[in-house]
C-alpha positions as CSV (number, residue, x, y, z in Angstrom):
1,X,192.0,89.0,84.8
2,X,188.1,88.6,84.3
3,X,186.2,87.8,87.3
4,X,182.9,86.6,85.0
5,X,182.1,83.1,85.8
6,X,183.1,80.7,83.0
7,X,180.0,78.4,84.3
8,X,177.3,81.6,83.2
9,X,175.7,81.3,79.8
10,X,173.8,83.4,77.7
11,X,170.5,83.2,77.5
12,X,169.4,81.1,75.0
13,X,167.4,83.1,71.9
14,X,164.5,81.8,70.7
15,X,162.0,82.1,67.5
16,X,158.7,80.9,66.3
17,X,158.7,79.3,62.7
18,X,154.8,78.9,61.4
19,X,155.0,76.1,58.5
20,X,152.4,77.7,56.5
21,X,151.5,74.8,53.5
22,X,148.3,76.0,50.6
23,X,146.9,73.0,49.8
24,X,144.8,71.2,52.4
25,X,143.1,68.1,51.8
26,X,140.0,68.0,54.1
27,X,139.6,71.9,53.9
28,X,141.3,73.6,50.9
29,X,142.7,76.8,51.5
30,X,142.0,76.8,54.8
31,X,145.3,79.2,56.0
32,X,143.4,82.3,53.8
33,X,140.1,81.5,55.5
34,X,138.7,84.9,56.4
35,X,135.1,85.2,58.2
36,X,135.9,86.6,60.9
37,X,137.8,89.4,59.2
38,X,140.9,88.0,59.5
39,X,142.5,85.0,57.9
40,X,143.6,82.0,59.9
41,X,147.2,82.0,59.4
42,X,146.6,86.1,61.0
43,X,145.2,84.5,64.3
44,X,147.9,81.5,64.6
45,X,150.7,84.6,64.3
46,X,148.8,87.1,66.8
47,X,148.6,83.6,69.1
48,X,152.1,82.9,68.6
49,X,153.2,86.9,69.6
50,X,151.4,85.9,72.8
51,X,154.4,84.1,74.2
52,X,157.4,86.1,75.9
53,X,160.4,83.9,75.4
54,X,160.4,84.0,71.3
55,X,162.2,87.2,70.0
56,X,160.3,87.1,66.6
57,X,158.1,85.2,64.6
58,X,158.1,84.0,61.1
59,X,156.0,82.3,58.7
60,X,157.4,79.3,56.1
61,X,155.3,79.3,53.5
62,X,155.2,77.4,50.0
63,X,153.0,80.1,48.1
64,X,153.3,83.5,47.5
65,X,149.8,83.8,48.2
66,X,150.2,83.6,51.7
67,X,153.9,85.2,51.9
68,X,151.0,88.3,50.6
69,X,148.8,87.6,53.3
70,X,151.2,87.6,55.8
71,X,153.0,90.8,54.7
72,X,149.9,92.6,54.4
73,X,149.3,92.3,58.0
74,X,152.7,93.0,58.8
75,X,154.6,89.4,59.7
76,X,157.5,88.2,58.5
77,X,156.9,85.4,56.0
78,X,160.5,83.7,54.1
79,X,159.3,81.5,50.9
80,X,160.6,77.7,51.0
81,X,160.6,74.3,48.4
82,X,157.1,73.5,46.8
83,X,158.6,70.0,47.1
84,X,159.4,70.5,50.9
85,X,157.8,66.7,51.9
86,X,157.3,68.2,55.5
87,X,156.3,71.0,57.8
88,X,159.7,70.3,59.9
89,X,161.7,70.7,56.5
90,X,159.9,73.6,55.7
91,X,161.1,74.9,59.7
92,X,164.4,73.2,58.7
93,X,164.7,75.5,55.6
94,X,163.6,78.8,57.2
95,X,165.7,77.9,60.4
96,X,169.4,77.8,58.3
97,X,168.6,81.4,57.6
98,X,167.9,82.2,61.1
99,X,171.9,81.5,62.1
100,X,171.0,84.2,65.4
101,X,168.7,82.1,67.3
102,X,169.9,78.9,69.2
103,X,166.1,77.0,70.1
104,X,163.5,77.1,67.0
105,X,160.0,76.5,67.9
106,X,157.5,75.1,65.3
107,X,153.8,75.7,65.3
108,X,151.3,74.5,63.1
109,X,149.7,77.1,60.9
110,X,146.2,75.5,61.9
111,X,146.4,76.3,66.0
112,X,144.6,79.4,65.9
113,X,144.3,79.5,69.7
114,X,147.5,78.1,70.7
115,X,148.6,79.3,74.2
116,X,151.3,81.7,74.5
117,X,152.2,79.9,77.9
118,X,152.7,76.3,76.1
119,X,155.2,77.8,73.4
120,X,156.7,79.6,76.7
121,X,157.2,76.1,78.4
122,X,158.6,74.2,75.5
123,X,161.6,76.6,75.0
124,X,162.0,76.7,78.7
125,X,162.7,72.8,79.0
126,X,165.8,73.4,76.4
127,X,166.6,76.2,78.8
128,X,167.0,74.4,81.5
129,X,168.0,71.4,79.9
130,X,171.2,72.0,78.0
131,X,171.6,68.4,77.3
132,X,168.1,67.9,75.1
133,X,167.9,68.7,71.5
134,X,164.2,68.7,71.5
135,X,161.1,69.3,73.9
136,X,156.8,68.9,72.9
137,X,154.0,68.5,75.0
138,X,151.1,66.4,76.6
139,X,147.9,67.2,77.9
140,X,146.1,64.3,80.0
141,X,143.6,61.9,78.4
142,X,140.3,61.9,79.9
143,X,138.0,60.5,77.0
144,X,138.1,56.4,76.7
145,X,136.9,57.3,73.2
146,X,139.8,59.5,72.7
147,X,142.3,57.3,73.9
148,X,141.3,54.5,72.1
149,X,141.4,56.8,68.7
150,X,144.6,56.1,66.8
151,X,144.2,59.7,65.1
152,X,144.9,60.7,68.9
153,X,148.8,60.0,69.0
154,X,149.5,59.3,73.2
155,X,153.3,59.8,74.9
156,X,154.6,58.0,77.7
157,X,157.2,59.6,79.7
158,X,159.7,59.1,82.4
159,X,159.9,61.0,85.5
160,X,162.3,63.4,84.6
161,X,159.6,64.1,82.0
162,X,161.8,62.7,79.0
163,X,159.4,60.5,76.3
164,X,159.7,56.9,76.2
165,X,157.4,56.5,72.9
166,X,154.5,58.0,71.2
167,X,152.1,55.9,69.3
168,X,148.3,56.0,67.9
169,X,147.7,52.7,70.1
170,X,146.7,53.7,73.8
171,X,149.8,53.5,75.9
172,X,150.6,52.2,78.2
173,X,147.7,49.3,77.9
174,X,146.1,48.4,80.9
175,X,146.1,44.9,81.8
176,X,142.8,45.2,83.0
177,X,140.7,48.2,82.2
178,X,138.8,50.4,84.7
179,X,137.0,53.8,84.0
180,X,139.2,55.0,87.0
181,X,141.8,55.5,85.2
182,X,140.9,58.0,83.3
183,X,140.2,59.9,86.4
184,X,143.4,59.7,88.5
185,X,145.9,62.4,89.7
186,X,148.4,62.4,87.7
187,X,147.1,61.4,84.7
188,X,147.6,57.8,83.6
189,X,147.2,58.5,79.6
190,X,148.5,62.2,77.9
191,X,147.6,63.2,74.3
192,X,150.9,64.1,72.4
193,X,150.5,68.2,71.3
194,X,151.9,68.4,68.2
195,X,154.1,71.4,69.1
196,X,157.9,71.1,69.1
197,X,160.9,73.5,70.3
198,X,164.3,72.1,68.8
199,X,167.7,73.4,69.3
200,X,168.6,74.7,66.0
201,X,171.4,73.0,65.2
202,X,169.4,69.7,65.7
203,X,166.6,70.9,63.5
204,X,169.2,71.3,60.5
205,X,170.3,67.6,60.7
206,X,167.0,66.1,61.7
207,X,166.2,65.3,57.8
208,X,169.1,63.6,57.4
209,X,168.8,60.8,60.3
210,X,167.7,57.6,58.9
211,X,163.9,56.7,58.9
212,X,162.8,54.4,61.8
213,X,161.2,51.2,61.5
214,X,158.6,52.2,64.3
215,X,158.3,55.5,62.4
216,X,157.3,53.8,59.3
217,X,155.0,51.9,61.2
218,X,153.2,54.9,62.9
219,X,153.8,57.3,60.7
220,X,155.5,59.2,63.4
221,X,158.0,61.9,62.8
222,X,159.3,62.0,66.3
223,X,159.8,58.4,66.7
224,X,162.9,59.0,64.3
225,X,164.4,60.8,67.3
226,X,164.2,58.8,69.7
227,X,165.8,55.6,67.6
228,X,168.5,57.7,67.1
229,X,169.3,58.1,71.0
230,X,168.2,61.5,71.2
231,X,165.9,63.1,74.0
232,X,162.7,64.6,73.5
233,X,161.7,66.6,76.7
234,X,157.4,66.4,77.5
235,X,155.9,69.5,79.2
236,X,152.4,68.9,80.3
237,X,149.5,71.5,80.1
238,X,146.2,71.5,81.2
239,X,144.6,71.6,77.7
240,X,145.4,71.3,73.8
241,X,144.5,74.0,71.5
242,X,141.5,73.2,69.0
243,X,143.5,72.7,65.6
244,X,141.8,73.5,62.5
245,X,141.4,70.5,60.2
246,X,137.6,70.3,58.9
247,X,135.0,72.9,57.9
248,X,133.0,71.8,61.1
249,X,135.9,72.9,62.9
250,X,136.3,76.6,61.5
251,X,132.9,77.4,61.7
252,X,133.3,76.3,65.4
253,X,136.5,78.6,65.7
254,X,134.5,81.7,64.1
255,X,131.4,81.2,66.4
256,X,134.1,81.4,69.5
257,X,135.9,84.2,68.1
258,X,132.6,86.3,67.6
259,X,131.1,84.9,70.9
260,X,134.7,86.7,72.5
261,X,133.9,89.9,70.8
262,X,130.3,90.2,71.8
C-alpha cells in the first residue's frame, strides 16, 4: 500500500506568454525598436528570464517579423490570428498549445524592465491559492494627479487581498479629500499593474464569458471576471515597471539603459 500523502500536490508549472502585436498606434513598430543594440521585445524576454518560478518563456506574435526577431536571439516565438482582437486571446491561443503548464503568466511586450520578483509573486498567489483562477498586481498611489487620471486604472481589494473592482475613476472616493491620504501606511489608493497570471484552463475559456456591462463601460478586461463570480488575487509591490507607449518614453528607456552600462 503507498504511504504518499493523498493531500500533497505537485508543484504547479508555470510559463511566460509575451503578446507581441506590430502595429502600434502612438509609436509604430515600437517591439523592433533597436538603439540600444537590442530590440525592445529582446529586453522584455531577458526581463521576463529574470523570474525563477516560470520554466520557459514564449513570445505570441502576429508578424513574422518579430517571430524573426525573436528567433534570431534565441527565444521561443509561436505565430497567432492577425484578427486576434486581444493580447489575452493572443496568450489564449499560444496557451492551448502549451497543454504542460497549469498557471500561464502574460506580460506585455512593452515592459522592458519588468521585475523578475513581480512575475515571481503573481504565480505564487495561484500557488498558494488553489481556489483562484487568476492573480495581477498593485502598486500604491502616491500622485493626486495620478489618481485622479482615468488612464491610471486603480483596484480595491479585500483583506485576503482578493479585488473588489478596478476602474479609471479614483476608488475608493473619499468623502472628504486630504493630501494625507496619499501618504498613509498602508496605502489608501493602488494603481492596477497590468500583469496577470491565470490558471490555464481559465485562460482557454476566458473569451468565451459574456461581456460585462461595467466592462463595456470601462473598457476593462478584468471586470468580465469578476461579474462572472470569479476571483482575481492582488499582489502588491513597491513599484510598476515604466511601460513603453510614446517616443518620449523610449528615448527615456535608452538613456537608462546606457546610463546602466556606463
Amino acid at each position: 500500500m503507498s504511504t504518499a500523502d493523498p493531500c500533497l500536490r505537485m508543484p504547479a508549472r508555470s510559463c511566460v506568454v509575451i503578446p507581441a502585436r506590430l502595429a502600434s498606434t502612438r509609436l509604430p513598430q515600437k517591439l523592433l525598436l533597436s538603439e540600444t543594440g537590442k530590440p525592445l521585445i529582446q529586453h522584455t524576454f531577458e526581463a521576463v528570464q529574470q523570474a525563477h518560478r516560470p520554466e520557459a518563456v514564449w513570445v505570441a506574435t502576429d508578424h513574422s517579423e518579430i517571430q524573426s526577431v525573436v528567433r534570431a536571439f534565441g527565444g521561443n516565438a509561436e505565430m497567432t490570428d492577425p484578427e486576434a482582437p486581444s493580447g489575452t486571446d493572443r496568450v489564449a491561443e499560444v496557451a492551448a498549445r502549451l497543454e504542460q503548464f497549469d498557471i500561464i503568466v502574460n506580460v506585455q511586450g512593452d515592459e522592458p524592465e519588468i521585475s523578475g520578483a513581480a512575475i515571481d509573486l503573481a504565480i505564487e498567489l495561484l500557488e498558494k491559492n488553489p481556489q483562484a483562477t487568476m492573480s495581477t498586481l498593485a502598486t500604491p498611489i502616491r500622485s493626486r494627479t495620478q489618481l485622479e487620471d482615468p488612464a491610471c486604472v486603480k483596484v480595491v481589494f479585500d483583506q485576503t487581498f482578493r479585488a473588489m473592482y478596478f476602474s479609471r475613476s479614483v476608488i475608493p472616493c473619499p468623502r472628504q479629500w486630504n493630501d494625507d491620504l496619499l501618504h498613509q501606511t498602508p496605502a489608501c489608493f493602488h494603481q492596477h499593474v497590468g500583469l496577470y497570471a491565470y490558471r490555464r484552463e481559465f485562460l482557454l475559456q476566458l473569451a468565451r464569458l459574456p461581456m460585462a456591462p461595467t466592462e463595456k463601460l470601462e473598457c476593462l478586461e478584468q471586470l468580465r471576471v469578476l461579474n462572472a463570480g470569479y476571483e482575481i488575487l492582488v499582489g502588491v509591490i513597491d513599484h510598476a515597471a515604466i511601460g513603453i507607449d510614446t517616443q518620449a518614453d523610449y528615448r527615456a528607456f535608452v538613456k537608462r539603459v546606457r546610463q546602466a552600462s556606463e
